[in-house]
gemmi code that builds the backbone of each chain (N, CA, C; Angstrom):
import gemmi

chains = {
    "A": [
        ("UNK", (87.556, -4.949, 141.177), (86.691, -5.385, 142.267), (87.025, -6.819, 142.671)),
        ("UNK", (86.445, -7.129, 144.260), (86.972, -8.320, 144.430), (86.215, -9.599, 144.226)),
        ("UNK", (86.526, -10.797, 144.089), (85.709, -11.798, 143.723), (84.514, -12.168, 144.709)),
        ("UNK", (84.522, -11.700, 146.177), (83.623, -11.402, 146.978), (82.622, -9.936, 146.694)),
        ("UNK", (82.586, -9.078, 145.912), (81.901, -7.798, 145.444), (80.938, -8.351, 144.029)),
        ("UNK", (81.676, -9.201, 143.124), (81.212, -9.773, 142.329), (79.788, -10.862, 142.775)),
        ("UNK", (80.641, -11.610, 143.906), (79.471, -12.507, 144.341), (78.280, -11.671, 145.106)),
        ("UNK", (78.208, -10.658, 145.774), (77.539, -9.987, 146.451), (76.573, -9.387, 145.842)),
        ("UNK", (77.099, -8.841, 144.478), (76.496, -8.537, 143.194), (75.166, -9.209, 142.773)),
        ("UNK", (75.731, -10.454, 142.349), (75.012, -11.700, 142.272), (74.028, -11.589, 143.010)),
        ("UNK", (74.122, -12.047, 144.314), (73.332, -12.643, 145.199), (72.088, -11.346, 145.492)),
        ("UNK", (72.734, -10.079, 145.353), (71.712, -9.348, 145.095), (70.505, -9.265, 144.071)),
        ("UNK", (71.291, -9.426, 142.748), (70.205, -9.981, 141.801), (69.142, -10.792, 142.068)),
        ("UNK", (70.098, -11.885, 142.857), (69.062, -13.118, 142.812), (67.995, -12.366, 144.015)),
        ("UNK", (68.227, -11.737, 144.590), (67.623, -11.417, 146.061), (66.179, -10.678, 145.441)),
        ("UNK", (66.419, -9.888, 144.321), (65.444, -8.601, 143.960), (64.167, -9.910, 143.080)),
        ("UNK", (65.183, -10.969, 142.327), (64.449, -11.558, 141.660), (63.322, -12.460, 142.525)),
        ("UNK", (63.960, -12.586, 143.414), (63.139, -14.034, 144.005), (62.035, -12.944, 144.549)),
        ("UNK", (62.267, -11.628, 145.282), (61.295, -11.282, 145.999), (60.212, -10.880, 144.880)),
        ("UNK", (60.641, -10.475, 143.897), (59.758, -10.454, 142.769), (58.975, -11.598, 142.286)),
        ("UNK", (59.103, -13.102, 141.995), (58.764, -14.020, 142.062), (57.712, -14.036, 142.951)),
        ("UNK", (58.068, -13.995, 144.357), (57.252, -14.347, 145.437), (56.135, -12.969, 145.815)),
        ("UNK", (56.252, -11.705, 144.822), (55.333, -10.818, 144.958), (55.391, -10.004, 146.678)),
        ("UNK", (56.858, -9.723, 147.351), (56.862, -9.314, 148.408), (56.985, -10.390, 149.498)),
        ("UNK", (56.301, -12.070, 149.199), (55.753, -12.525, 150.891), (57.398, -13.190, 150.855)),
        ("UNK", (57.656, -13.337, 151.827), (58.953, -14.064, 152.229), (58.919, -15.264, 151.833)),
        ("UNK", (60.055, -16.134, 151.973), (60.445, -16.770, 150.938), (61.616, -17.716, 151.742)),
        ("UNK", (61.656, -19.245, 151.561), (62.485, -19.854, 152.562), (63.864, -19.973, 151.640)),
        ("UNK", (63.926, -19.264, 150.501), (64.924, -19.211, 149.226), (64.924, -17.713, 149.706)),
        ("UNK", (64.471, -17.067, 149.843), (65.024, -15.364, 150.440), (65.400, -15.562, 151.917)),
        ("UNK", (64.980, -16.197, 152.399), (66.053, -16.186, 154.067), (67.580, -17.023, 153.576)),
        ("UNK", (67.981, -17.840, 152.982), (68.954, -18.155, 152.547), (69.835, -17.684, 151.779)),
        ("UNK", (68.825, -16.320, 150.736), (70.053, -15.433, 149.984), (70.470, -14.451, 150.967)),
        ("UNK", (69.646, -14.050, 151.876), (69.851, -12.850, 152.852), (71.127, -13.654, 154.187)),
        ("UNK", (71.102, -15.253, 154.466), (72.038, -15.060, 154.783), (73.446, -15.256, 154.184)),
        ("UNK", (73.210, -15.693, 153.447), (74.607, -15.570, 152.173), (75.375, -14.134, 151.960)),
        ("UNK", (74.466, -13.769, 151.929), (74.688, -11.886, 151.700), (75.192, -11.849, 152.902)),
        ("UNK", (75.028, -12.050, 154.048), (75.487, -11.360, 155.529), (76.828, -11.742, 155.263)),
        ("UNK", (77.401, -12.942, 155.121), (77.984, -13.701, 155.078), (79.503, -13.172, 153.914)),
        ("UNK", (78.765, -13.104, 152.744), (79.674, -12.113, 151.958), (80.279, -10.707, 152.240)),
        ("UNK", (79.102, -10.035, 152.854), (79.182, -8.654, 153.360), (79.984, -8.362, 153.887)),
        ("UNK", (80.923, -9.407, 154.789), (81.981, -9.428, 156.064), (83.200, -9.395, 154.932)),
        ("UNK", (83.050, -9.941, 153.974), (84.324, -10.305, 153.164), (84.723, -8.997, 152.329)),
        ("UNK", (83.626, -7.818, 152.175), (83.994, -7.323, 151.164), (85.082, -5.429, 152.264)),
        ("UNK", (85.778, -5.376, 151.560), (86.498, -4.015, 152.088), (85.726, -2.862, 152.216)),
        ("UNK", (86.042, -1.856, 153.341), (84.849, -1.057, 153.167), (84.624, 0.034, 152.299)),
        ("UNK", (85.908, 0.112, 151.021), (85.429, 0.803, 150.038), (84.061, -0.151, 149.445)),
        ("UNK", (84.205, -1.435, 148.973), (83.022, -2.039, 148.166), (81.785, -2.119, 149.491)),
        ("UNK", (81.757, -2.089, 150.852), (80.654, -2.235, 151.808), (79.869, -0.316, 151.018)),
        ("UNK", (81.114, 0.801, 150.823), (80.229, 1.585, 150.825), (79.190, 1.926, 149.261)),
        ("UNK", (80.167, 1.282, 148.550), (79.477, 1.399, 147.427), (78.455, 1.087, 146.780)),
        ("UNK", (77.928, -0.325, 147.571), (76.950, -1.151, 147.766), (75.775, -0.233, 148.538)),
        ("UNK", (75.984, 0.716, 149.893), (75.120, 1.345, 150.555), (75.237, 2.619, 149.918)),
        ("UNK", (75.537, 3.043, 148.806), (75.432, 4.499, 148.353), (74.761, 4.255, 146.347)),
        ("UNK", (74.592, 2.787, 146.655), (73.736, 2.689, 145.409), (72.081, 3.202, 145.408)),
        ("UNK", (71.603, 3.614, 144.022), (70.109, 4.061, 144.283), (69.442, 2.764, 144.683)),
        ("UNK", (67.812, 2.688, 145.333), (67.521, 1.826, 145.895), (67.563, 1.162, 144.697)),
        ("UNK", (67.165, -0.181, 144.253), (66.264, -0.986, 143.322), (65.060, -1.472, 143.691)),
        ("UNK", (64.644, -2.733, 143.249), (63.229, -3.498, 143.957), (63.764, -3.803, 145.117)),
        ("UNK", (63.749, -3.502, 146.227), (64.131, -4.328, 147.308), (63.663, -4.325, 148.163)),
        ("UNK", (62.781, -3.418, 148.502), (61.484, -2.644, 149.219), (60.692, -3.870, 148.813)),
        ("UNK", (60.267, -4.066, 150.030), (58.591, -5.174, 149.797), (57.522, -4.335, 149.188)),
        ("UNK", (56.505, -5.082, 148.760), (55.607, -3.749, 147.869), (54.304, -4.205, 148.200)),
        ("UNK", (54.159, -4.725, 149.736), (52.768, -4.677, 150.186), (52.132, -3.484, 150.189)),
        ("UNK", (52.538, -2.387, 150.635), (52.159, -1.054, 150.682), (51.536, -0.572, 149.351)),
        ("UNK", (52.070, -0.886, 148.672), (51.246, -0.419, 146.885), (50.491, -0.779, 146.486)),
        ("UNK", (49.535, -0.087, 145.742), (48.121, -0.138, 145.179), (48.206, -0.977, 144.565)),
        ("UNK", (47.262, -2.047, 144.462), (46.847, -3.250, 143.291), (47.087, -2.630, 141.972)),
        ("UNK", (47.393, -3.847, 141.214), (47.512, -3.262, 139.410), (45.840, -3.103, 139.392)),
        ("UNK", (45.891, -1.999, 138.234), (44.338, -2.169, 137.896), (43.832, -2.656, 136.824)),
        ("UNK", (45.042, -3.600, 135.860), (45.234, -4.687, 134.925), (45.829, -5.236, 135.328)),
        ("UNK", (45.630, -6.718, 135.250), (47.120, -7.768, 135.086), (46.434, -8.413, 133.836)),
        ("UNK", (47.516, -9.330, 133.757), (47.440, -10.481, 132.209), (47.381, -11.639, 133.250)),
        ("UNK", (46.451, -12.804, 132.584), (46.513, -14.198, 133.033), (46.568, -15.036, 132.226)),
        ("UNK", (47.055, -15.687, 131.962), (47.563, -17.248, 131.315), (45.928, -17.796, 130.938)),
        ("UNK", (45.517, -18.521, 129.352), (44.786, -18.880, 128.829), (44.684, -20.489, 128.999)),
        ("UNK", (44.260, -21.608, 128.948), (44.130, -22.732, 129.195), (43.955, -22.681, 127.505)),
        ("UNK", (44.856, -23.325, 127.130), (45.170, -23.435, 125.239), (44.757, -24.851, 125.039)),
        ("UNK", (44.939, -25.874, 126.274), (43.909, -27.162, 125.970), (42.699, -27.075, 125.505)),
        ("UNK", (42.295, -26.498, 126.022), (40.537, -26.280, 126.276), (40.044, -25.370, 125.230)),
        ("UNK", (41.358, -24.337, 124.836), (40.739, -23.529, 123.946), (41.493, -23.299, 122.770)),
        ("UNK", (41.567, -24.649, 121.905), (42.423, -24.245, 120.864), (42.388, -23.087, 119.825)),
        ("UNK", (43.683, -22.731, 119.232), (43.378, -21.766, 118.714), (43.592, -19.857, 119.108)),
        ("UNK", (43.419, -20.399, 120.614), (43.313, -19.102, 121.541), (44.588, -18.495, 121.694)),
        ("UNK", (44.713, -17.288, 122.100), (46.152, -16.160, 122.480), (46.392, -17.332, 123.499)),
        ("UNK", (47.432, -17.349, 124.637), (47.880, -17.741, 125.740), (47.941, -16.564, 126.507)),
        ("UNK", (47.513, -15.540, 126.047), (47.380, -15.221, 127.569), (46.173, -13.597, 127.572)),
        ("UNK", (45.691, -12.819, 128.269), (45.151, -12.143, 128.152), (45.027, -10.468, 129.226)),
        ("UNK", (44.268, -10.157, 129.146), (44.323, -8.672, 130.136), (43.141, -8.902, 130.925)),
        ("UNK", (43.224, -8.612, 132.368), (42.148, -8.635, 132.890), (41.922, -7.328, 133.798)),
        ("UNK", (41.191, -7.140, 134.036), (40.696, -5.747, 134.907), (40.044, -6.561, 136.496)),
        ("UNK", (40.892, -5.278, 137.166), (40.710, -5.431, 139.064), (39.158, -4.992, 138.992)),
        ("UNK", (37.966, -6.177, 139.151), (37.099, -5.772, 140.143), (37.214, -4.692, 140.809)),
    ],
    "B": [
        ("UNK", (55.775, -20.127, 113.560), (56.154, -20.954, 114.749), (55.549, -19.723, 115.712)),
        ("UNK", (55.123, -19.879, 116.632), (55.256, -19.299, 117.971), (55.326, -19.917, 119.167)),
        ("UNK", (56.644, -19.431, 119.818), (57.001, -19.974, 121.316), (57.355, -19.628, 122.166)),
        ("UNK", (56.109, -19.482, 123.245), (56.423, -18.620, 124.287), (56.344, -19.328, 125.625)),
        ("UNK", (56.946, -18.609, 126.310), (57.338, -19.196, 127.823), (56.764, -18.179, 128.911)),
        ("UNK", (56.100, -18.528, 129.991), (55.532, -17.418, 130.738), (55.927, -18.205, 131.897)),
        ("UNK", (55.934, -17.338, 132.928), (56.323, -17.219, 134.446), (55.122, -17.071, 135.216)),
        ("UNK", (54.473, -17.621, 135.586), (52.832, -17.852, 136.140), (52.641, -18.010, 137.656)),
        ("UNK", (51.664, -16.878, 138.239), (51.414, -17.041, 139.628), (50.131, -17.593, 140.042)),
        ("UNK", (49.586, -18.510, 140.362), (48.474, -18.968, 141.417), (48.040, -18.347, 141.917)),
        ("UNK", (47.055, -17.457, 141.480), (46.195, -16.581, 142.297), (46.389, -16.134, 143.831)),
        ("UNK", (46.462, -15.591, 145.267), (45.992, -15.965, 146.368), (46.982, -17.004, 146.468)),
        ("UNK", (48.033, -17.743, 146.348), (48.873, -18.969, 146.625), (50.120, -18.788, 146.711)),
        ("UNK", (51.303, -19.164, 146.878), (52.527, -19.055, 146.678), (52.904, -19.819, 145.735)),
        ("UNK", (52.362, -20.551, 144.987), (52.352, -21.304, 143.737), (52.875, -20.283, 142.165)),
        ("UNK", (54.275, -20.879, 142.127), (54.685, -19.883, 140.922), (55.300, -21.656, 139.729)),
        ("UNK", (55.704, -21.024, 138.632), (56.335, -22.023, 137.545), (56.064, -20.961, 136.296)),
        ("UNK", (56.594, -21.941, 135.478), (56.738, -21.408, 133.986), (56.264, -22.605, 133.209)),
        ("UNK", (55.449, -21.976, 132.275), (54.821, -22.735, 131.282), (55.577, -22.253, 130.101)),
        ("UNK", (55.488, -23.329, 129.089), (55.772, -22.954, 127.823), (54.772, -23.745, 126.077)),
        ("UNK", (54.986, -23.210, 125.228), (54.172, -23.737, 124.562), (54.865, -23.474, 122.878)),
        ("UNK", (55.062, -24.765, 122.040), (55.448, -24.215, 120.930), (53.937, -24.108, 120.158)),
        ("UNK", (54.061, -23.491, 119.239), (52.588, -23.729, 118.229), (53.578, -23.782, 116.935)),
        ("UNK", (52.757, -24.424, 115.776), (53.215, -24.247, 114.636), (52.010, -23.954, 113.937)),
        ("UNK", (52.421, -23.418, 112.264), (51.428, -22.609, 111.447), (51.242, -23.606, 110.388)),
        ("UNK", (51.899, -24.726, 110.486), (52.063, -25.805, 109.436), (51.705, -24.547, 107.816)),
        ("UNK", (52.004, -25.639, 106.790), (52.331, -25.208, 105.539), (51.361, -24.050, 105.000)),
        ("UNK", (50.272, -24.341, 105.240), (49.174, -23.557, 104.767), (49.369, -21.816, 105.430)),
        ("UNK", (49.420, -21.016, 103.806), (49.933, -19.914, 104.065), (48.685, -19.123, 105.492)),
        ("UNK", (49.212, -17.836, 106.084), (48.405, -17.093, 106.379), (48.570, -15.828, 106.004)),
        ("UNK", (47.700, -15.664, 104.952), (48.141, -14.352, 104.304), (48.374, -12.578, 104.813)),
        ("UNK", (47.912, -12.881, 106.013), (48.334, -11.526, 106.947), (49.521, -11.877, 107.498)),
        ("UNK", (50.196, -12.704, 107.588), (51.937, -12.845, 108.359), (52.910, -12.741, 106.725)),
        ("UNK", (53.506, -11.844, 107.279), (54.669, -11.659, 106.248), (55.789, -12.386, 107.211)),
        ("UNK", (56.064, -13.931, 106.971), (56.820, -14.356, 108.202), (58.252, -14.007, 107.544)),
        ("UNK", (59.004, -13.100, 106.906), (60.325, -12.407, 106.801), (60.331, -11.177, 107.633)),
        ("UNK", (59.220, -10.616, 108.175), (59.164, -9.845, 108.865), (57.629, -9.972, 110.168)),
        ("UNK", (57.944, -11.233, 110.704), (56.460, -11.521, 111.123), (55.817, -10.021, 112.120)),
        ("UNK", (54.958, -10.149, 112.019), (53.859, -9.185, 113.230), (53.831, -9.596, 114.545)),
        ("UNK", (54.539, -9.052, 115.156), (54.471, -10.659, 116.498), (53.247, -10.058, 117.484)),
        ("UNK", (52.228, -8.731, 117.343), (51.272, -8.824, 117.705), (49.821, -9.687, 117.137)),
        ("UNK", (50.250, -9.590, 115.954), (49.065, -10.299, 115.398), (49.550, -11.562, 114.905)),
        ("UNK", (50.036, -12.268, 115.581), (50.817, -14.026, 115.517), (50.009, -14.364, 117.391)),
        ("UNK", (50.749, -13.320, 118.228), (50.142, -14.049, 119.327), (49.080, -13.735, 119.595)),
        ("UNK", (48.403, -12.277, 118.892), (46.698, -12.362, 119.598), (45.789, -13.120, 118.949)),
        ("UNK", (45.906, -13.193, 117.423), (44.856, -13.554, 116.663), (45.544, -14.630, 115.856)),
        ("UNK", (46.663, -15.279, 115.607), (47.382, -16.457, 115.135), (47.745, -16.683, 115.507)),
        ("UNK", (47.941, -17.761, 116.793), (49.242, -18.273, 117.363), (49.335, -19.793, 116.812)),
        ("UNK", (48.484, -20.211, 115.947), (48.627, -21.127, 115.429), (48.130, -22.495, 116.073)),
        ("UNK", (48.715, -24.102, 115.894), (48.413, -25.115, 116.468), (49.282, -25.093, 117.625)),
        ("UNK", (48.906, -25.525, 118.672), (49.591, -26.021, 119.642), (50.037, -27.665, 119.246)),
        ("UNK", (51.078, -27.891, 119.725), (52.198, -28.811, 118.863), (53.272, -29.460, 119.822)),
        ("UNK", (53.613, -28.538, 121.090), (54.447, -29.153, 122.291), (54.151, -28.687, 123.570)),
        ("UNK", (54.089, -28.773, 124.914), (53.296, -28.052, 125.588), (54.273, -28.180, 126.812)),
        ("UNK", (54.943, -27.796, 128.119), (55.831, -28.520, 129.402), (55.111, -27.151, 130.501)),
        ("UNK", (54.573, -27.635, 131.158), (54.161, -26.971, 132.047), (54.022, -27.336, 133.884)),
        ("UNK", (54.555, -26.367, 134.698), (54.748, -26.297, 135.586), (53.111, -26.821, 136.738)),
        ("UNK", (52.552, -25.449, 136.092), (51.189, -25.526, 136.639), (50.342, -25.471, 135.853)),
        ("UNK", (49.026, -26.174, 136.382), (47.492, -26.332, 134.870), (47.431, -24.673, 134.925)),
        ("UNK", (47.870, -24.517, 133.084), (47.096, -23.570, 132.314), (45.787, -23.019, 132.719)),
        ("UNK", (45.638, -21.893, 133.051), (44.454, -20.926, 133.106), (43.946, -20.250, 134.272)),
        ("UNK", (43.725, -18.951, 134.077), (43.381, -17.851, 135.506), (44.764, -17.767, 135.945)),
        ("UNK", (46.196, -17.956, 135.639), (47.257, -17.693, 136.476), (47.540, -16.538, 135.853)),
        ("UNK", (47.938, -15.297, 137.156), (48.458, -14.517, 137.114), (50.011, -14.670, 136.405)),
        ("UNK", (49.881, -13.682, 135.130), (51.525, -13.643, 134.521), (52.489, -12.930, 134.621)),
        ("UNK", (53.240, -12.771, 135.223), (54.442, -12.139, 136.051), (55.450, -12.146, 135.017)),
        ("UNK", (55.307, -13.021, 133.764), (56.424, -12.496, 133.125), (56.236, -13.132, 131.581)),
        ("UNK", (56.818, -12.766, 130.517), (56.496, -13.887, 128.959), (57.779, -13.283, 128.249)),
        ("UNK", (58.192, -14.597, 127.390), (58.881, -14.279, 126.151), (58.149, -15.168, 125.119)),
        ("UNK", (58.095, -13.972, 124.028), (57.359, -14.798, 122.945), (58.516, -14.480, 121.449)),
        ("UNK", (59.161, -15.902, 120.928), (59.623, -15.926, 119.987), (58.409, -16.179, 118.811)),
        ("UNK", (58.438, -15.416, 117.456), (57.688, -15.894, 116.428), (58.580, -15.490, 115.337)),
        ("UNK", (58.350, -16.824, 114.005), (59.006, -17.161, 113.450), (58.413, -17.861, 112.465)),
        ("UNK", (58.929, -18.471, 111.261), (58.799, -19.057, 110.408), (59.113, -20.519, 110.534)),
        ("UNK", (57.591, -21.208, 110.703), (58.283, -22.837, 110.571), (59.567, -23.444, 110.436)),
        ("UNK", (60.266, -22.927, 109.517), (61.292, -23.701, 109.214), (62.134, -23.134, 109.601)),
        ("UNK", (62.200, -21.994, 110.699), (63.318, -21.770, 110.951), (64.068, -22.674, 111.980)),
        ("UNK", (65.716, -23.335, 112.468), (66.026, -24.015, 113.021), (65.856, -23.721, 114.361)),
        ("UNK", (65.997, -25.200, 115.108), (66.427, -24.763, 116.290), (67.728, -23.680, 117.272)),
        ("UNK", (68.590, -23.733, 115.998), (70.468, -23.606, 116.326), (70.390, -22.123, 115.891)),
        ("UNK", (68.904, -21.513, 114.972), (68.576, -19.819, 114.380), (68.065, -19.415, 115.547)),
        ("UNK", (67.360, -20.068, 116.314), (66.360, -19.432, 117.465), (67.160, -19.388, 118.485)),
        ("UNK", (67.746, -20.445, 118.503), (68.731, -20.258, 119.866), (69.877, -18.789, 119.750)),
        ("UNK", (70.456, -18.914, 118.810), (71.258, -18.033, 118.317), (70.502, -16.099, 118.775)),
        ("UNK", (69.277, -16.346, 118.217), (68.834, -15.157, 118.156), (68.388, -14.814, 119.903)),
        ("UNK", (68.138, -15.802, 120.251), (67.734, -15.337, 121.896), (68.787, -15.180, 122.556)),
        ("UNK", (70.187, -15.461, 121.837), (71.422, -15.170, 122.675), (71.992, -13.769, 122.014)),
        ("UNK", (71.555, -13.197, 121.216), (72.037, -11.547, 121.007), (70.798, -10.535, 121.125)),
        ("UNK", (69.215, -11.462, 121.539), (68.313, -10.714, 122.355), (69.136, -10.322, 123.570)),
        ("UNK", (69.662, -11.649, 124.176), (69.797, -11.389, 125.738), (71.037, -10.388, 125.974)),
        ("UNK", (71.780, -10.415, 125.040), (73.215, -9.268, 124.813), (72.809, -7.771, 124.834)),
        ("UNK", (71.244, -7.874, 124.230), (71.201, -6.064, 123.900), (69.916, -5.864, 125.139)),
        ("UNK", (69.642, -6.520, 126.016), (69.184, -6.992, 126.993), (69.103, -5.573, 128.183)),
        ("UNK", (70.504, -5.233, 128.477), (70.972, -4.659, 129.311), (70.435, -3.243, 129.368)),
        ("UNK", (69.546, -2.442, 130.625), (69.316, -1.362, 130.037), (68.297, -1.221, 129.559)),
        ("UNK", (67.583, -2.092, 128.995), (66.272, -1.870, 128.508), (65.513, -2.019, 128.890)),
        ("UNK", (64.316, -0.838, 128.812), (62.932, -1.183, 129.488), (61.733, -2.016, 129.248)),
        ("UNK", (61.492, -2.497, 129.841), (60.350, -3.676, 129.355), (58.721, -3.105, 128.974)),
        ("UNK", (57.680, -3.890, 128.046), (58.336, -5.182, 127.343), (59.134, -4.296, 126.155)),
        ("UNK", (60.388, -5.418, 125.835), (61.346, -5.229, 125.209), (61.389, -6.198, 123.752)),
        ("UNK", (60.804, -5.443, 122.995), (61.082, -6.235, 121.226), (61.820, -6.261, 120.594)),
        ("UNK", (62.404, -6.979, 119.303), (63.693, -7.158, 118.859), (63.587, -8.343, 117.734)),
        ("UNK", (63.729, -7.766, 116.788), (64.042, -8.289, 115.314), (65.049, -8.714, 115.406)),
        ("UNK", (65.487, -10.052, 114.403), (66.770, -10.277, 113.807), (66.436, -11.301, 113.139)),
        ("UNK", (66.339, -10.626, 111.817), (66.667, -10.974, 110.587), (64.492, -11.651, 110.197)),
        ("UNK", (64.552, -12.997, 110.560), (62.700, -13.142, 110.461), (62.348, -13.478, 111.778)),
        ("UNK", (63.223, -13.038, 112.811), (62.932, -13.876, 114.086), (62.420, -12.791, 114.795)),
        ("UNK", (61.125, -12.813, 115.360), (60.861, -11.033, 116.142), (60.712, -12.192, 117.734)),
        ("UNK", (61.174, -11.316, 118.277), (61.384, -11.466, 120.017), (60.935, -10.905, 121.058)),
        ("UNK", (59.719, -10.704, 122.054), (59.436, -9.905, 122.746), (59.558, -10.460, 124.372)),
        ("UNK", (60.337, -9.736, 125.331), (60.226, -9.914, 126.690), (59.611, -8.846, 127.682)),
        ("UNK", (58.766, -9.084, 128.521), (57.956, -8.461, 129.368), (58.184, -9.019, 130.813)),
        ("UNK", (57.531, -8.167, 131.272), (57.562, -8.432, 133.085), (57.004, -7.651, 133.564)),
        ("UNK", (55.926, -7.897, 134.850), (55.657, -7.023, 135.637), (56.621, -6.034, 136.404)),
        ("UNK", (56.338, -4.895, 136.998), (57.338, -4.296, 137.623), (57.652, -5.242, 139.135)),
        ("UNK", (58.659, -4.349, 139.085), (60.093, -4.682, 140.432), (60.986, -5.945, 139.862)),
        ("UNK", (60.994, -5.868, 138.690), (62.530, -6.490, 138.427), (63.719, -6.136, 138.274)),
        ("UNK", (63.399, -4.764, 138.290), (64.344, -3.991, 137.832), (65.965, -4.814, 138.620)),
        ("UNK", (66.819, -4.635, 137.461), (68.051, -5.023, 138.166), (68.228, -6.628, 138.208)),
        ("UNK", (67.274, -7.074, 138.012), (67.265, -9.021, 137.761), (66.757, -9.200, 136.506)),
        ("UNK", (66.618, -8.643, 135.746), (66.192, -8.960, 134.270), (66.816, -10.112, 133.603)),
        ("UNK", (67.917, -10.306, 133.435), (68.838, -11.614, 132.712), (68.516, -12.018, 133.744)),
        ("UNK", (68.429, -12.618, 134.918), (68.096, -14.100, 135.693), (66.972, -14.377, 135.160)),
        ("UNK", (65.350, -13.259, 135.032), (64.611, -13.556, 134.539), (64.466, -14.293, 133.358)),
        ("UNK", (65.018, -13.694, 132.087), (65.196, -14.222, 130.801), (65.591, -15.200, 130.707)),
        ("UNK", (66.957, -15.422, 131.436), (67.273, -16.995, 131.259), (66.637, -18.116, 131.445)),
        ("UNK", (65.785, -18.086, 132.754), (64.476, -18.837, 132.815), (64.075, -19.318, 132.010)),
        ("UNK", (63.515, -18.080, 131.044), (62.257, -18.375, 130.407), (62.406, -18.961, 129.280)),
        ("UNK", (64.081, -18.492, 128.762), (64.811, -18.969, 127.801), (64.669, -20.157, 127.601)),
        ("UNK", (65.360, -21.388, 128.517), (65.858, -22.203, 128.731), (64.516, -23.173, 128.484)),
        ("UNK", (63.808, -22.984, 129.444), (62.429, -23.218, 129.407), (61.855, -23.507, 127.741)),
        ("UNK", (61.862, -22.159, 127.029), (61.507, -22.236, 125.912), (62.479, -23.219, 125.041)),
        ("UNK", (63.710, -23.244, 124.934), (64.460, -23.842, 124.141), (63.773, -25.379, 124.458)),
        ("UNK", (63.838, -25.536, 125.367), (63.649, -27.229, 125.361), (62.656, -27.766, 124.436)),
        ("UNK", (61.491, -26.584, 124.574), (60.464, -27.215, 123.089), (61.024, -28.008, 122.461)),
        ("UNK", (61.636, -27.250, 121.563), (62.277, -27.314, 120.079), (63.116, -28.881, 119.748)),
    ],
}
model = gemmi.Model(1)
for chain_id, residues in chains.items():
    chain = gemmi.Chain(chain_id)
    for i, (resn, *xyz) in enumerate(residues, 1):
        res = gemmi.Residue()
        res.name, res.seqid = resn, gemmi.SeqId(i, " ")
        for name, pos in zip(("N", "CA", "C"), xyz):
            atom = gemmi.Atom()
            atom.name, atom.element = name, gemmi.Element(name[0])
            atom.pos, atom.b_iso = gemmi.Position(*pos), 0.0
            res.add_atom(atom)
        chain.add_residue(res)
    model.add_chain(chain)
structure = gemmi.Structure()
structure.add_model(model)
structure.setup_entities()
């Protein structure tokens, strides 16, 4: 593969991660990997353009559309409460 | 020892960071940790010990956690053992579904994440890694 397929690679990672980070909302660090990616995309041959579009999806889908967790965990204030777990389970109202 | 590093969201905000926190168990035994084979559920729910170093992004508490690695361990184990061991966590890394635990040798290791990481997992870890190492 070429050293442009490798980077494309990459930048995808980073792409799934950040939108994960940011929980779906856009991101002025996701308009900059997305144009990097355009940018690479031109470089790569169109055996690696197709291989890239015949992969299964991953996270890459925004996930406003999906149901709230009906747990998450939140971070404990361990100042205040020595002694305590750091972090815990909470239930969706 | 327990030292964990979490990836923390701000409620309602775009406010994200990583906190981390070492604790130590100082000398005084606790006779439910067999720390040659510690419990690393019952180290972080019900022992996590003193808090001892603390580097944090955003004030501790109500943040949504998007992600944790929790190393636990035996006081005396080194810095150059822990490091070591989070670098052949992150090797068998690949592939695995989260949260993801992992012994080696007295060092137990656990990484978690909410879903949709799939496919960024090592960017994640390294984070949290790095993050965590600096404790020490």
């Amino acid at each position: 593969m070429s050293e442009a397929f490798e980077k494309y690679r990459s930048l995808k990672q980073r792409l799934i991660h950040v939108r994960w980070i940011h929980r779906g909302l856009e991101s002025d660090e996701e308009d900059r990997l997305i144009e990097d990616m355009d940018t690479v995309w031109w470089q790569l041959d169109t055996d690696e353009q197709d291989m890239f579009r015949t992969e299964p999806p991953q996270s890459l889908i925004r996930s406003d559309s999906e149901a709230e967790d009906q747990e998450y965990t939140v971070d404990v204030d361990v100042n205040s409460l020595p002694g305590s777990s750091p972090r815990c389970s909470k239930k969706v109202a | 020892m327990y030292l964990t590093a979490h990836r923390i969201l701000k409620r309602n905000t775009p406010k994200t960071g990583i906190n981390a926190f070492l604790h130590r168990h100082d000398v005084k035994a606790l006779p439910d940790i067999d720390w040659e084979d510690p419990n690393l559920d019952l180290v972080v729910n019900a022992c996590p010990g003193r808090l001892v170093e603390k580097e944090c992004d955003l004030s501790p508490g109500g943040n949504e956690v998007l992600s944790y690695l929790d190393v636990v361990s035996d006081d005396a184990t080194t810095p150059m053992e822990i490091q070591t061991a989070l670098d052949a966590f992150q090797n068998t890394l690949p592939g695995k579904s989260l949260p993801f635990v992992y012994g080696i040798g007295r060092i137990a290791v656990r990484f978690g994440a909410v879903v949709g990481l799939s496919g960024a997992e090592e960017i994640e870890y390294k984070a949290l890694k790095g993050r965590a190492l600096k404790l020490l």
